[in-house]
Each structure stands twice: as C-alpha cells, then as structure tokens.
MIVO-469246 format. One record per atom (N, C-alpha, C, O): residue in one letter; x, y, z. Coordinates in steps of 0.02 Angstrom, whole numbers, plus 50000, padded with zeros to 5 digits. Layout:
% residues N
AXYZ;...
//
This chain:
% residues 147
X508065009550491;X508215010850421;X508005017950404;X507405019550405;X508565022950386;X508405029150343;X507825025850274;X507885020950238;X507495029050275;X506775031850212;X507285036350174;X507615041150194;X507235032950099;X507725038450055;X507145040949988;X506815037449950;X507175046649994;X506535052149949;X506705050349894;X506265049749851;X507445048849875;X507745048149795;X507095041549768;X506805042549715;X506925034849811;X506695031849797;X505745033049789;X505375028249780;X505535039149793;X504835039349794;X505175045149732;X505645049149735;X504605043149668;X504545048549625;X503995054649627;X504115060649618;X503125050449647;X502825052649647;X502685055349754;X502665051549803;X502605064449751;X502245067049828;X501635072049780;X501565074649724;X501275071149844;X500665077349863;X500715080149905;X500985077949956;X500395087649897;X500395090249959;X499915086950013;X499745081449990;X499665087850065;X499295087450126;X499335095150159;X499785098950179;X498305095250152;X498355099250205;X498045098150268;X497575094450280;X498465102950320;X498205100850382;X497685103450405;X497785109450415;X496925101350425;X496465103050442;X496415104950525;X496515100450565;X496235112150551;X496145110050613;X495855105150689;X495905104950750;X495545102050637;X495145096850683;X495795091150697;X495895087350745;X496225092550631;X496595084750645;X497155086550692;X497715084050697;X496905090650721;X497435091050810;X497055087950870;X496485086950890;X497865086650894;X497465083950975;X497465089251016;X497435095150996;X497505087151086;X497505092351137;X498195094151155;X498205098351199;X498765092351134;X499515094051134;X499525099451094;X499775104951108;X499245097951044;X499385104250972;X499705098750904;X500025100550855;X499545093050918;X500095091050861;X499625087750816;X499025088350829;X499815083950761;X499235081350731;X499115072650752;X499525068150747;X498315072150781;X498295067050800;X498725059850770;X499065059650718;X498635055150810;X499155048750776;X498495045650706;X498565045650645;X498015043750739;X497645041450703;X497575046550616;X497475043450564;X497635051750617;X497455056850552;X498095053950503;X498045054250442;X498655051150534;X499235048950473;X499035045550432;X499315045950377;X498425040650441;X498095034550414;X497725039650354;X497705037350297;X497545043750360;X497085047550326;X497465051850262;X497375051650201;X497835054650295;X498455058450248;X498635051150216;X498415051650158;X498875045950222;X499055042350184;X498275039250108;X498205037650049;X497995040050155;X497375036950093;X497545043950051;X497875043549999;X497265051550077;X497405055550025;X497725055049972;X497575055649912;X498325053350005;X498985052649945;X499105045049897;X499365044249842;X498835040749939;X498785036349897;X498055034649832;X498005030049790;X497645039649845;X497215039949806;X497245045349757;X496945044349704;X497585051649768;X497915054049711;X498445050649679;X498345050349618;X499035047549699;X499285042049661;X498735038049620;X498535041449573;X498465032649624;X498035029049615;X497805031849548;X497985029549494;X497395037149555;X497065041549513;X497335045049472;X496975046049422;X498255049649471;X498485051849423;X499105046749391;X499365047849336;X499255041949430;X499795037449401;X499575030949385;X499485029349326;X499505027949422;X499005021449408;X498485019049349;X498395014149313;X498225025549363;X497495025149335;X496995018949345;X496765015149302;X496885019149428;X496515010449442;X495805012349403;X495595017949388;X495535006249391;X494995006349360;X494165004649414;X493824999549417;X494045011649452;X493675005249488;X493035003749465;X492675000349502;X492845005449416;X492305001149397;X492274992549388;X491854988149392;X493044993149372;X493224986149358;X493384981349418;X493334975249413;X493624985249486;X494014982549560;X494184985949599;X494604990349588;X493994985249640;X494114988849676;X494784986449724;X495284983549703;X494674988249784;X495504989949834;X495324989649919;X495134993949958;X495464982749926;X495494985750026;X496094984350045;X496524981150013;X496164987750125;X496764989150140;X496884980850189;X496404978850223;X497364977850188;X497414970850224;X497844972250294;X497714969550348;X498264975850285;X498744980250335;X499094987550346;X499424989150296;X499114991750390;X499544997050406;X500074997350452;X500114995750511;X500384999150421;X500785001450463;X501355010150467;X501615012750418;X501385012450531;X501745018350542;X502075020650570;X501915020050628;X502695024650563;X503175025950612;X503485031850622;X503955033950587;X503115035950691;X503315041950707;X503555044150728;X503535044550789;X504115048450679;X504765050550696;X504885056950755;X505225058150806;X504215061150696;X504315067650742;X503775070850708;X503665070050648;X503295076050765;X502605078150772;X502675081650711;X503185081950676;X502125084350701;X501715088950637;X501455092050683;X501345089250736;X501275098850673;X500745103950704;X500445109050636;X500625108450577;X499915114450663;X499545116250610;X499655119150569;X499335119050516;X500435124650588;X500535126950549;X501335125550490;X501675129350457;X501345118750502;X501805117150448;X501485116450373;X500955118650350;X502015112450345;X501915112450268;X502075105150249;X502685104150254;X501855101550235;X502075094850231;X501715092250154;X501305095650123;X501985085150130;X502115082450056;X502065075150091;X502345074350145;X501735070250063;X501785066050056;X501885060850004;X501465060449959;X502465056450003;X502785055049940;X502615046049934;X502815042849982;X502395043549900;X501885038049884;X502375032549835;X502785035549800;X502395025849829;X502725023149781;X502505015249806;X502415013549864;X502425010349738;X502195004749745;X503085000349770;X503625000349739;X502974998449811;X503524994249837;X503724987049820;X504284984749810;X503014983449819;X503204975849789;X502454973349769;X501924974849797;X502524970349726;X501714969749674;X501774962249674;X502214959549640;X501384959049706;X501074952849706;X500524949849658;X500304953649615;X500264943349661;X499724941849610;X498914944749639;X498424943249604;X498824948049689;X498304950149720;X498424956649770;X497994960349793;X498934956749777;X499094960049849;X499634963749804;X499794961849748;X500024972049854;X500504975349808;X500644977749897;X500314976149946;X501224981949891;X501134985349953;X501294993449951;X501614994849901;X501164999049992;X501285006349953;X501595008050014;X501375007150071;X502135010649994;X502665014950071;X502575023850050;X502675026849997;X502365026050110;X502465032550112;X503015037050157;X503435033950190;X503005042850156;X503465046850177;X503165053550205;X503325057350159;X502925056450238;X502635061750260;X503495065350280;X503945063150316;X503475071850238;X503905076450263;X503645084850273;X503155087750249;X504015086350304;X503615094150320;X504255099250288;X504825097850308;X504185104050248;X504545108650211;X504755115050267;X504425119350295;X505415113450268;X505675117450340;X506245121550294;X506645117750267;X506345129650278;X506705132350257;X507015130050186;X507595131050170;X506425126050140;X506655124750075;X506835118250052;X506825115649996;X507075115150135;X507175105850148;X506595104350158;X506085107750162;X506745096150162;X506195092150174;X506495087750262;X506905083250271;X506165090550298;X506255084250360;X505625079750367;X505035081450364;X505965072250381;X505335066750384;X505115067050434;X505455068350484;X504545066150436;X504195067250505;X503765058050517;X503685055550572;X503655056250480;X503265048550471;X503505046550396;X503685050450352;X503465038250393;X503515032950375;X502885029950389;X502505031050436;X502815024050321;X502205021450315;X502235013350260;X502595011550213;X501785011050290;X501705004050229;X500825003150236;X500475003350287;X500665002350175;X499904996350177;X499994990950142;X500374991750094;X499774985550149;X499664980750112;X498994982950066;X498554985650101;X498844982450004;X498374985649963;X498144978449919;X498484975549877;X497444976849944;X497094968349887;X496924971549856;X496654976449880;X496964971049799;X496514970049736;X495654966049739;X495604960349717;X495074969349766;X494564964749765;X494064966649722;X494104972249697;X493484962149705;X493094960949678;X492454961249720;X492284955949745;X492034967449732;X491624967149805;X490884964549774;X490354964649806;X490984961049681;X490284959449667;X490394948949685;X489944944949697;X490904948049680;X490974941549700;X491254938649797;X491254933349828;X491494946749812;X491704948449880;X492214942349910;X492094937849949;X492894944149871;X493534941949840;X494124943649806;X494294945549750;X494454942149874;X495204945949824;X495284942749748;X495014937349734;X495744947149692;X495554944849645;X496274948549608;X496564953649627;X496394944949561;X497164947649526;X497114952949506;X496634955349474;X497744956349526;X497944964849505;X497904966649437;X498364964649402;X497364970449405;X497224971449347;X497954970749286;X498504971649314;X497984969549220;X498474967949220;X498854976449174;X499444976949155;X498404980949169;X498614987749164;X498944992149205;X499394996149195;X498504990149270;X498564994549330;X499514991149351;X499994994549370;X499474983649339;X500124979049374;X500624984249322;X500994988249351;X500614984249281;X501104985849222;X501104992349249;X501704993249259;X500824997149266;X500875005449279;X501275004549351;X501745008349362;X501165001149385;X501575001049447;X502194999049428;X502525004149416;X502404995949422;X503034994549405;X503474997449347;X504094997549344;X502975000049296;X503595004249252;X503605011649280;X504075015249264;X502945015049334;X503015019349364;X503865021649420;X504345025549421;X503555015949455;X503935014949529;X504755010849511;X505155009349555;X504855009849445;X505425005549433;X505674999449449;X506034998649498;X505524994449409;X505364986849435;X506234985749461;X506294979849478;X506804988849467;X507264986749489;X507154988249582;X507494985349625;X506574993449598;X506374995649679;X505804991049661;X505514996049640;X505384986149649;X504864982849645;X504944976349675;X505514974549661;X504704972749704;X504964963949725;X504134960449695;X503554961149716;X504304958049660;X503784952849621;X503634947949680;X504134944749699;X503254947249703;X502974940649743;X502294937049722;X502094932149754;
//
C-alpha cells in the first residue's frame, strides 16, 4: 500500500544526530522508533494537548517499514496523524520523508498502538474525553475508525 501525505495534516522536522548512524553510513534501524516518539510527542503536545498530569501513554505495539535509507546529511519531516481511536487504545501512523530538490520522497512508514494509562492505579484507562475529541476533529473522523 502507497502512504498518501494528503492524509497526514500534521509533520515535524527531525534532526539527524551523528551517533544515529551505523557503520554503513545510514541511519540505524532501531533510531526510526525514536524519530517517531519525537514526532509523536510534538503532536501530542501542540495538537492534542494530552494532559499528563491527568494520564499518561504506553506504547502496546510498533511497527515499521523500510523503504529506503536516510543518511546524515539529508533533510527529512515526519508527518504524524491519529488513525483509529478506541475506548483505551488509539493508533498513530507515521511517514518519515526526506526533502530531495523541493519534493518529498518516503523513506519509512510507521504504526504504534498508543494506551491511554493510569500509572497511579497501573491500568489502562479510557482516552481522556478532550484529548478523544482533539484527535478526531484534528485527524478527520471520516480517516478515523472508532473501535
């Protein structure tokens, strides 16, 4: 399946740190996981607005799929969007692209499963009902699947 950008409103940049190379030159596999928290925690924080005093967030699953390397000296965006919002659980797809002559080529694809928990009762726990409402009038509940 083509990843279509029309469907992510909200990207960040990412920058690439030199450490997050391997010994090829490219950026390690494991660092995508990382670039994705980045970006999903600026989401979080300028769209969302999660509350975590109130709940916090662990991750239940990842997943990633690499199309084609990153090295240090590209330019890349990662583009963030709530996909389907459950009564506890939501899930966030990303897009890592690298800015090549003004385009965007994808370089990775991404999903987490994202709980909603409660780490003073240490328990998933229902998706605040502010934060539920910002995802979906954000991300457009017609791209949203209610589960």
């Amino acid at each position: 399946m083509t990843p279509n950008l029309a469907n992510f409103k909200y990207k960040t940049p990412i920058h690439i740190r030199f450490s997050d190379m391997d010994a090829f030159g490219h950026v390690n596999n494991a660092i995508y996981l990382t670039y994705f928290e980045i970006a999903r925690g600026d989401y979080w924080t300028n769209i969302i607005e999660w509350d975590w005093d109130e709940m916090g967030i662990i991750l239940g699953r990842s997943e990633i799929d690499y199309r084609k390397p990153i090295t240090l000296n590209d330019t890349i965006v990662c583009y963030v969007r709530t996909s389907r919002v459950g009564n506890s659980s939501f899930d966030v797809e990303y897009i890592l692209s690298k800015v090549v002559d003004d385009k965007e080529d994808i370089c990775t694809t991404g999903k987490t499963v994202c709980i909603s928990y409660d780490y003073k009762s240490n328990k998933s726990m229902p998706i605040p009902d502010k934060q539920r409402k910002k995802m979906i009038a954000y991300d457009e509940p017609r791209l949203i699947m209610n589960s």
